[in-house]
LODRENLO-967436 format. One record per atom (N, C-alpha, C): residue in one letter; y, z, x. Coordinates in steps of 0.2 Angstrom, whole numbers, plus 5000, padded with zeros to 4 digits. Layout:
REM LODRENLO-967436
aYZX
...
END
This chain:
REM LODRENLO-967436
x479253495053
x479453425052
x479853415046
x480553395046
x480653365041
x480353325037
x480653315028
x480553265026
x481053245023
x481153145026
x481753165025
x481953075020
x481153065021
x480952995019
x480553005012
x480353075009
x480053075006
x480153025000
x479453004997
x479552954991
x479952874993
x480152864998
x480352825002
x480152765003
x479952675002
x479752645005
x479852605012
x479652615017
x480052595025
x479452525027
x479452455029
x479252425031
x479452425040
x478952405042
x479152405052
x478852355054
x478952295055
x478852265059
x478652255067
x478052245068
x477852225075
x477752315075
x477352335071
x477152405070
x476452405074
x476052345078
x475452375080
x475452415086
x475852405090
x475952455097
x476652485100
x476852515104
x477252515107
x478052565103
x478252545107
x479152575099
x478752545092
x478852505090
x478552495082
x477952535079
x477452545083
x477152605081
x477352675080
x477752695088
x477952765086
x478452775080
x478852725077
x479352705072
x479052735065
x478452685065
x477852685059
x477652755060
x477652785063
x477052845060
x477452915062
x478252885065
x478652945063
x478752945056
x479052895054
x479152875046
x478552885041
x477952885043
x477452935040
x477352995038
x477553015044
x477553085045
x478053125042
x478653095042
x479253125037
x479353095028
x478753075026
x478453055020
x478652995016
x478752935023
x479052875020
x478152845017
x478352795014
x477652745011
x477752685015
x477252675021
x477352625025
x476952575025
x477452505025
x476952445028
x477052425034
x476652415037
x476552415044
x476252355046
x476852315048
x476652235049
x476652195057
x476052165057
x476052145065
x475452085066
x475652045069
x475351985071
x474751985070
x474552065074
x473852095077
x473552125070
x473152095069
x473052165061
x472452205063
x472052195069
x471752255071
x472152305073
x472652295078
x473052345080
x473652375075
x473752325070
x474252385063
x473652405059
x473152365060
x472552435056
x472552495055
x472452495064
x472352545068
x473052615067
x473452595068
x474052615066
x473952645059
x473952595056
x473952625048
x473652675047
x473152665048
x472452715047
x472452785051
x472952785056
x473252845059
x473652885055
x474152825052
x474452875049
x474152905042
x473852865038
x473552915032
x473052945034
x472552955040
x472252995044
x472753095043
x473253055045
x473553115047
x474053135041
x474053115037
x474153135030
x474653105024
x474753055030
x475352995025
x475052955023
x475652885020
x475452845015
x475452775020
x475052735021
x475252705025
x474752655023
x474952565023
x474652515023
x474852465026
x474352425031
x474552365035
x474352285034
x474952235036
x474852185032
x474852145039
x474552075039
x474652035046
x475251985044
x475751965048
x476451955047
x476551925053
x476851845054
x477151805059
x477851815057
x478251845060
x478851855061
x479351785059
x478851725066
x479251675066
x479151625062
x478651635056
x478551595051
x478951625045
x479651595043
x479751635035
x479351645029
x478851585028
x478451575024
x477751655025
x477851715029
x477351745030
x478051805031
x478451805033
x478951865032
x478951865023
x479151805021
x479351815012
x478651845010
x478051835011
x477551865010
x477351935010
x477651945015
x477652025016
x477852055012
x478452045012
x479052085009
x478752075002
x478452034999
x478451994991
x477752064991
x477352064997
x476752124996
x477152184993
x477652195001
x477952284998
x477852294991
x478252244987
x478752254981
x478152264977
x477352234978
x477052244973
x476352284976
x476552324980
x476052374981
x476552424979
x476952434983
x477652514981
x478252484976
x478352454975
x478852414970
x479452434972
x479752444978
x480152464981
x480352434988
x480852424993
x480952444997
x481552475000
x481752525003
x482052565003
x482252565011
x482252545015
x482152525024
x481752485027
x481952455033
x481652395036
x481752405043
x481352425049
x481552425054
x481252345056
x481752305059
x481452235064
x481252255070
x480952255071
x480652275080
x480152235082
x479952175078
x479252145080
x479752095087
x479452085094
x479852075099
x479352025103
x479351975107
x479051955114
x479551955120
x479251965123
x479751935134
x479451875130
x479451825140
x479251755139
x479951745142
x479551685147
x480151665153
x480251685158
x480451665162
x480551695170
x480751655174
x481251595173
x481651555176
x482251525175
x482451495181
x483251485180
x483351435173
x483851455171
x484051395164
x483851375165
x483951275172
x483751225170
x482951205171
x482751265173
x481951255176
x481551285166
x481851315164
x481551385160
x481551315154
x480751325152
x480251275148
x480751285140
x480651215138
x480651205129
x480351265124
x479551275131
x479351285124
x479151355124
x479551385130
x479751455130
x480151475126
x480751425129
x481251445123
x481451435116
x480951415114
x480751395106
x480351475103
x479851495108
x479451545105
x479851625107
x480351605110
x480551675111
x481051665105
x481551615107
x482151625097
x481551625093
x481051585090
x480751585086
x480651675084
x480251735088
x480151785088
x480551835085
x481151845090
x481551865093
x482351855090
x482551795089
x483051795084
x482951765077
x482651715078
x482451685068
x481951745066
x481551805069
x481151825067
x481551885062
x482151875066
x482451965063
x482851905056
x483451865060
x483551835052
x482951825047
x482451795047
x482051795041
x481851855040
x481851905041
x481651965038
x482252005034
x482952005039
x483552015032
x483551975027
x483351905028
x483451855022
x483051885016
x482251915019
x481851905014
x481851995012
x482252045017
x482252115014
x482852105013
x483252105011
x484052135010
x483952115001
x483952064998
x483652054990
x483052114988
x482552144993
x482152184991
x482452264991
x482852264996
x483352324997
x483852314990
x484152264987
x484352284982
x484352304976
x483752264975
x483352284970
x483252354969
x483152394976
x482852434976
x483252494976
x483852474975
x484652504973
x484952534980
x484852474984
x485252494991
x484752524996
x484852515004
x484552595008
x484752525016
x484252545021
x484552555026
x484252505030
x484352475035
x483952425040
x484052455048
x483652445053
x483752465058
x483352375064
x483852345066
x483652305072
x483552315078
x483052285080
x482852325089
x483252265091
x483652275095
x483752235100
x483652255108
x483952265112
x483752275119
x484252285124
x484252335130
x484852345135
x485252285135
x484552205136
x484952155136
x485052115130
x485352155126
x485952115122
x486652145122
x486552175129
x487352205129
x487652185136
x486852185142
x487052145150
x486552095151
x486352055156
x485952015157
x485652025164
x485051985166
x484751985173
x484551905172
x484551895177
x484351825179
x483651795178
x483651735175
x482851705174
x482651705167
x483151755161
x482551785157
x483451765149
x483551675152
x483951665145
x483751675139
x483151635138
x482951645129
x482951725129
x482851785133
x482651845129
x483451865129
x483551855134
x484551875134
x484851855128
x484751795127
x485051735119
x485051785115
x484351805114
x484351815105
x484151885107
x484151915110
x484452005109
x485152005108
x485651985113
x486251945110
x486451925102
x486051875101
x486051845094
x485751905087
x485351975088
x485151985086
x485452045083
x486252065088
x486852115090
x487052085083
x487352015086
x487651965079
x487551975074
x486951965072
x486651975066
x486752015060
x486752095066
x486552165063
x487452155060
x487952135065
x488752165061
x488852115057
x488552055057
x488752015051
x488352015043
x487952045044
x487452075040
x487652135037
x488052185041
x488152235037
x488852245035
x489252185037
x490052185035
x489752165028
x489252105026
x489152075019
x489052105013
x488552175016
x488052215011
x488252275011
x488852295015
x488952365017
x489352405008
x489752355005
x490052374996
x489352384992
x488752334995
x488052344991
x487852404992
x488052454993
x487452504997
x487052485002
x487052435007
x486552435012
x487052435017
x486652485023
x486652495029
x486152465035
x486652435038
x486152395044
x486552405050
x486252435056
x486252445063
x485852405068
x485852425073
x485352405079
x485552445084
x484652445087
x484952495094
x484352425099
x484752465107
x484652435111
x484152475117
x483652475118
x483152505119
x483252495129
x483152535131
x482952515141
x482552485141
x482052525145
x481552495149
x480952565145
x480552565143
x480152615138
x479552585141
x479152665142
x478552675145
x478152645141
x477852575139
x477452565133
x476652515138
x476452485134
x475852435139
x476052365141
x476852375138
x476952315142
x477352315150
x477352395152
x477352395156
x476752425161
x476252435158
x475652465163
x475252395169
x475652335166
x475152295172
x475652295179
x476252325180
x476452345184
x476452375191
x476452345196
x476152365200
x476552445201
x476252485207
x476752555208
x477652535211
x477452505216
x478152495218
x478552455213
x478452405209
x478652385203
x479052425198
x478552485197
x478652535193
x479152595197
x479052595200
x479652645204
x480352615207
x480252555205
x480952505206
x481152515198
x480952495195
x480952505188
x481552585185
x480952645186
x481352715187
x481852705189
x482152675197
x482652705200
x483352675197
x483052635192
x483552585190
x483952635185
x483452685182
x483852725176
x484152795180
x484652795178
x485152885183
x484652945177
x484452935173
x484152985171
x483452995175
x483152955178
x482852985183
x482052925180
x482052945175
x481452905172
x481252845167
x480752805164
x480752765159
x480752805152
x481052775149
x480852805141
x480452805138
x480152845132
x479852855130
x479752825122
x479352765119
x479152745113
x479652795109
x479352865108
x479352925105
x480352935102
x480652935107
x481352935109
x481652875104
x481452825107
x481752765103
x481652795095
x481052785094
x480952815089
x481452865084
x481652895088
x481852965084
x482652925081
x482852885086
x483652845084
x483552815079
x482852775079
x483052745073
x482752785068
x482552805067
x482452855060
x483052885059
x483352925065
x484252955062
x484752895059
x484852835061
x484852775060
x484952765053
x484152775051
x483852755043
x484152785038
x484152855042
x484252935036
x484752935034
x484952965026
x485552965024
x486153045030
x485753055036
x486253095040
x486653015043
x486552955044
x486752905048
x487152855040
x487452905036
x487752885030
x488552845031
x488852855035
x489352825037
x489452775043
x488852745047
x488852715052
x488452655050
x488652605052
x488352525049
x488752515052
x488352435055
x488852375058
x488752405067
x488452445069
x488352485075
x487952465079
x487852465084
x487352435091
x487452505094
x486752555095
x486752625099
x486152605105
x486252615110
x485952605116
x485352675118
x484652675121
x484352725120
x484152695129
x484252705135
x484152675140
x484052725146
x484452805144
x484352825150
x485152825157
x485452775156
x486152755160
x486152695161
x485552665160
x485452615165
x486152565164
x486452545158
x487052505158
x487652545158
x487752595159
x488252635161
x488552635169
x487952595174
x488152585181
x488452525184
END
């Protein structure tokens, strides 16, 4: 195992399960200092404690994405537990929704932007000042296949994976003469627990959907965005890299 994060500090959002786990406790594993933030604080406990289990530095902090007043918080933590931050993956995410525009509720569509796209601006807002200070490093935004196509039913999460594309090249055109690097990748369909209440035939709709044969793997996702972070991903900023399998290739 590389280390490639050493002495490094990397926060990850929406770190209790799923891709933001496996993110966290790659980034542990290659010697980054992790804070490990998510709504759930039993679940980034749990997380955490895996990774200094397994020999890294890791601490979890509970974090409303969609409140700024609780991202400034965070971030204000990092600074004064590790006095640095050095990388920022966005990845804390919800679905939500399932109907046509005109049908599709207020007040779904308020708590998926509220997550999902204001979740990621207040977290550049409140780490890109902390990445300075900390004389430059990288950012990585999760956005999603559908911020590149769309399916029917599911506008607020379409919107703001979309809006979340935006964000990453407008953000890295500003900061890119500062030393900061900022991307986003677009994940498929990834074998996590938000797909296990799936029936079989669901799920084997799902597979046939990708030419490579099967769902992703957390693990995968993962490994992009740490290339992403690392100074091997030194000359690409402002980039949207899709991790999907084919599926929008068809």
């Amino acid at each position: 195992m590389t280390r490639r994060f050493e002495n490094r500090v990397a926060m990850v959002t929406g770190a209790g399960s799923g891709i933001g786990a496996a993110i966290a406790r790659q980034l542990g594993a290659e010697g980054a200092r992790v804070v490990a933030a998510d709504i759930n604080e039993q679940s980034v406990a749990r997380v955490a404690a895996e990774i200094t289990q397994a020999g890294g530095i890791a601490v979890a902090v509970r974090q409303d994405v969609s409140d700024a007043q609780s991202v400034a918080a965070s971030v204000a933590f990092t600074l004064e537990r590790f006095g640095a931050l050095h990388h920022a993956v966005n990845n804390a995410g919800i679905g939500g929704g399932n109907a046509p525009l005109a049908n599709y509720s207020l007040e779904e569509w308020h708590s998926v932007i509220g997550v999902n796209l204001n979740g990621v601006f207040y977290s550049l807002k409140y780490q890109i000042p902390a990445l300075l200070r900390s004389g430059g490093g990288s950012v990585v935004n999760v956005s999603s296949i559908l911020g590149t196509v769309s399916r029917p039913n599911f506008s607020g999460y379409v919107a703001a994976k979309h809006g979340v594309i935006g964000l990453t090249k407008s953000a890295a055109l500003e900061y890119a003469a500062q030393g900061i690097r900022i991307n986003a990748v677009g994940p498929g369909y990834i074998d996590t627990p938000l797909i296990s209440p799936l029936e079989k035939a669901q799920y084997r709709g799902l597979v046939s959907q990708h030419p490579i044969g099967r769902l992703g793997r957390a693990d995968e996702v993962a490994a992009l965005v740490l290339f992403l972070l690392s100074d091997e991903a030194s000359f690409i900023t402002g980039s949207f890299h899709l991790a999907e399998g084919g599926y929008t290739a068809q």
